[in-house]
N, C-alpha and C positions, 0 to 999 in steps of 0.2 A: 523390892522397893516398889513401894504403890504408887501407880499413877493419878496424879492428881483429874480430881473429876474438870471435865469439859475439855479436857486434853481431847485435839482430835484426832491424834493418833492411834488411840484407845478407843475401840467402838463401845457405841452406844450397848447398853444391856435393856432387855426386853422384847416383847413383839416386832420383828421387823415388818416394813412396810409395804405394802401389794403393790406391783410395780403397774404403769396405765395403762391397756390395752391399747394398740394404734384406733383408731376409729376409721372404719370402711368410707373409703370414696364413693358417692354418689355419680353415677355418669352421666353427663350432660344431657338433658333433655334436650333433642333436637326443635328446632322453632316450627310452630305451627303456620304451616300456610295460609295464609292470607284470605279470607271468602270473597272469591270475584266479585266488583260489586255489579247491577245490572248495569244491562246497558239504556239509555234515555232510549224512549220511541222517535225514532225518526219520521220528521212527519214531513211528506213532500212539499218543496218548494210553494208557495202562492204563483198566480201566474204572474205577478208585477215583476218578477225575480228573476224572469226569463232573461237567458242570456241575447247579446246582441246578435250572435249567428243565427240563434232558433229565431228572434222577430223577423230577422231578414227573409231566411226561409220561409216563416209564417207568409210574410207581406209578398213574398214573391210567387209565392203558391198560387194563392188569392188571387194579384194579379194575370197569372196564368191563365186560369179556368177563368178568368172575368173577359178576356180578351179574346180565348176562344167562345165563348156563349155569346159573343157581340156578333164574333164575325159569322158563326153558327147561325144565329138570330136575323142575320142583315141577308147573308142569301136564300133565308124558307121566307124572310117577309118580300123581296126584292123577287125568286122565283114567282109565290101566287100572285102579286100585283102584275108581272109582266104576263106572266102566262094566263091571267084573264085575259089580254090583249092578244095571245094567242105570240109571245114573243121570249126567248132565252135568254135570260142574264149576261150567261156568259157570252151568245150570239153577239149581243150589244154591246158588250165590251165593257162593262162594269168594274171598275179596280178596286184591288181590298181594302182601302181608302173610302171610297164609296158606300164595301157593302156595311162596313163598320158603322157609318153615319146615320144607313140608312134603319141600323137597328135600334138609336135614338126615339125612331117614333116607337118603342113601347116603354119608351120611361115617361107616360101619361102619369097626370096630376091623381086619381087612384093608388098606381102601382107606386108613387113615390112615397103617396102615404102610407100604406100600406109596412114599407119599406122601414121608413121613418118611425113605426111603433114598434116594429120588430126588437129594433137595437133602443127605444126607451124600455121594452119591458124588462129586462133583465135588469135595469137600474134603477128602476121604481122605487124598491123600499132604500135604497140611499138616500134617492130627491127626498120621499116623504120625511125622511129622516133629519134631513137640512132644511125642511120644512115644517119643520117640529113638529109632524104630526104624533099624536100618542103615540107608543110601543107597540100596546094591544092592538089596535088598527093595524101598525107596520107587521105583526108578528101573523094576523090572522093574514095580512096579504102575500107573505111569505109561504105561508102550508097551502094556501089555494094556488102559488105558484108551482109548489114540490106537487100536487094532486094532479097540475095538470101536467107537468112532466114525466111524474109517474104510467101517466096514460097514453103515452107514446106509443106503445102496442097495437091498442084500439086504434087511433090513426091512420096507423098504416093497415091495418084489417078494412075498417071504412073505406079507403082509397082501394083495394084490390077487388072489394064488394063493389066497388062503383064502376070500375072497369069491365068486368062481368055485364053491367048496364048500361055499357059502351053505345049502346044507339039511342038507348031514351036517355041521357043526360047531355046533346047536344043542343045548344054549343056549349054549352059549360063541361067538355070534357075534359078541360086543363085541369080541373080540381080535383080526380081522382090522382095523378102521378103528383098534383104540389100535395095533398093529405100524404102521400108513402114518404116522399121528401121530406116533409115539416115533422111527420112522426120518429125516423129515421134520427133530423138533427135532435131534436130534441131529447131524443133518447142518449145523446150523448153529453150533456149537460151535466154540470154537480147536481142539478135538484132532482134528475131521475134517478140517481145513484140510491144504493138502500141505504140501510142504516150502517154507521161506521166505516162509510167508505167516501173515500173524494172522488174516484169518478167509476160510474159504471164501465163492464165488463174490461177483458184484455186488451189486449196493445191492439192483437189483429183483429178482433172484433170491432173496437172502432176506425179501425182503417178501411177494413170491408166495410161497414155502415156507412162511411164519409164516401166511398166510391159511389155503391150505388145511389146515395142522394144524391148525390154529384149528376149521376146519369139522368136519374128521374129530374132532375131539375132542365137540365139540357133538352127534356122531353117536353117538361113543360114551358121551356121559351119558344121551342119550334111551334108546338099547337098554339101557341100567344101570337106569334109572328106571321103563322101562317092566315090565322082567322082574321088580322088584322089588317094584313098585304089584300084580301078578298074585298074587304070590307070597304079599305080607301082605293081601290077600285072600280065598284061599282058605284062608290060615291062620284068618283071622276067621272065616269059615265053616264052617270047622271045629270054631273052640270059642266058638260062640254062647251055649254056657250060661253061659258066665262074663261076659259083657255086662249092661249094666246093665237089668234087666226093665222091661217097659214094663205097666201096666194103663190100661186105658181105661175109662171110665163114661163113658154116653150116657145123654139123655135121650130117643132115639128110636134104633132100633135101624141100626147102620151095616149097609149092603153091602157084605163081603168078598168078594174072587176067591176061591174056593175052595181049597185046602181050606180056609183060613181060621184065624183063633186058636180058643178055646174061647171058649165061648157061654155066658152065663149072666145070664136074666130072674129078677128081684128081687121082684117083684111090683109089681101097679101105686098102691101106696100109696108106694111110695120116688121121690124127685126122678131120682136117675140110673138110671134104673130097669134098663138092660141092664149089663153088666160082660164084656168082653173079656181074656185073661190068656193067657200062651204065647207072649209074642212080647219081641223083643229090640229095645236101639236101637242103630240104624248112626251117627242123626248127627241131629243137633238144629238147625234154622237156620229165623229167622225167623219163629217160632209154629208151623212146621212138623217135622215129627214122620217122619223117617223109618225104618221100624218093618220088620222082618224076624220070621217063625214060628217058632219053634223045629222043627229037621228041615228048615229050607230048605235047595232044591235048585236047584242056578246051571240048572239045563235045562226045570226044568217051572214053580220057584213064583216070584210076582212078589214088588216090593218095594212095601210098603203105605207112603202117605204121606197123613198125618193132621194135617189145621189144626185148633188149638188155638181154640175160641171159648165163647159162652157154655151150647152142649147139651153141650160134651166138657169131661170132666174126666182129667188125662194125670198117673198118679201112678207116679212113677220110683221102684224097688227094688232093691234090690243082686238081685248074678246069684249063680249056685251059686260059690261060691270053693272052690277047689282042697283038698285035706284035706292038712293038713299035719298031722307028729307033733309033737306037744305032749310 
């Protein structure tokens, strides 16, 4: 019995069919790592950015070496003033109070200026800037800033050259240690730095350069203080008449170094009975009395020093004042 066609019980007649091969797995490619990306240049801080600990530090440093250079400065000028007179600071009894005040007299109208441009020049091409001066003017005053910071070297070689010269450049010998000084800060500035750098050399290279300008600066307020203490000195010595007069009453007659003041016995019915006159006062300290002649001389007359007790009587008088026109 024939099976009817499409019956599918009955296979199919003809060519059978190729069976599909399975298809190979691909195995995962693992993911490609990532290309680091660079890192941004780190560019140090500006100094406005400065923490509050480092200004403090900064300000306190400053103040340190400002207060030792005062008091430094007040006994080299306070020693040569006294010791023209042939007398010791500390002998007198001078308090650090004192010597500090007394190192005010080298903040003369000069050195203040002086002073005074130091701390405009670094900020020059900003004012012109807020001053709208051109570019080109501010640009060319900027590279003859960096020229001359660059030259910091030369400075300090000039200043070592001039110390060498130590006797022929009196009295201007303070200028050789302020030239190593001034060369010194300067070399540490951004504009002596070379190219692509904010600040010249290492950490310890400018802390060693900041000491010893520190020093040489110390060197150059003592030679300021000293030449100066000399100076107003023998100016006092000069116009001793305008000092305030000193008379003395004794009730027994004192013993002067010769030549000595004027002399004058009262007779012996008066208490203070001698009277001394012609002399001047240097300096008043501690019931002590130190009293200079009228016509003193820094090479032959001494400096008389007179305690105040119950034989002496010390009566202070104005000095000759200058004639002015009325």
């Amino acid at each position: 019995m024939a099976t009817p066609p499409g019956d599918p019980a009955q296979p199919a007649t003809g060519r059978p069919r190729p069976q599909a091969r399975p298809r190979p797995r691909r195995r995962p490619t693992p993911p490609r790592p990532a290309r680091p990306t660079p890192a941004a240049p780190t560019t140090p801080p500006p100094d406005g950015d400065r923490s509050p600990f480092e200004l403090v530090n900064s300000v306190a440093g400053i103040a340190s070496f400002l207060g030792a250079l005062m008091l430094y400065a007040g006994y080299i000028y306070t020693n040569a003033y006294f010791g023209y007179f042939r007398l010791n600071p500390f002998a007198v009894g001078l308090s650090t109070f004192e010597l500090v005040m007394h190192s005010l007299r080298l903040a003369t109208l000069p050195v203040l200026e002086v002073l005074a441009l130091a701390l405009l020049v670094p900020a020059a091409p900003r004012l012109l800037t807020l001053l709208h001066v051109p570019e080109p003017h501010v640009r060319r005053l900027r590279g003859f800033g960096r020229t001359v910071a660059r030259a910091h070297l030369g400075y300090v070689v000039l200043g070592v050259v001039l110390m060498l010269l130590w006797r022929w450049i009196q009295p201007y010998g303070w200028t050789a240690p302020l030239l190593v000084a001034g060369g010194l800060i300067l070399g540490l500035t951004r504009a002596a730095a070379p190219e692509g750098e904010t600040r010249p050399g290492a950490a310890w290279e400018r802390a060693g350069s900041l000491l010893v300008a520190g020093l040489f600066l110390i060197w150059v307020a003592a030679l300021a203080a000293g030449q100066l203490g000399r100076q107003d000195a023998r100016h006092d010595a000069d116009h001793l008449v305008s000092r305030v007069a000193v008379v003395i009453m004794s009730t027994e007659r004192l013993d002067f170094a010769p030549p000595g003041p004027h002399y004058e016995d009262l007779g012996k019915g008066v208490h203070y009975r001698y009277r001394y006159t012609g002399l001047r006062l240097l300096l008043e300290r501690d019931h002590r009395y130190y009293l200079l002649r009228l016509g003193w001389d820094h090479a032959t007359d001494p400096t008389y020093v007179i305690e105040d007790d119950d034989t002496v009587r010390i009566e202070l008088r104005p000095g000759v004042l200058p004639r002015t026109d009325r």
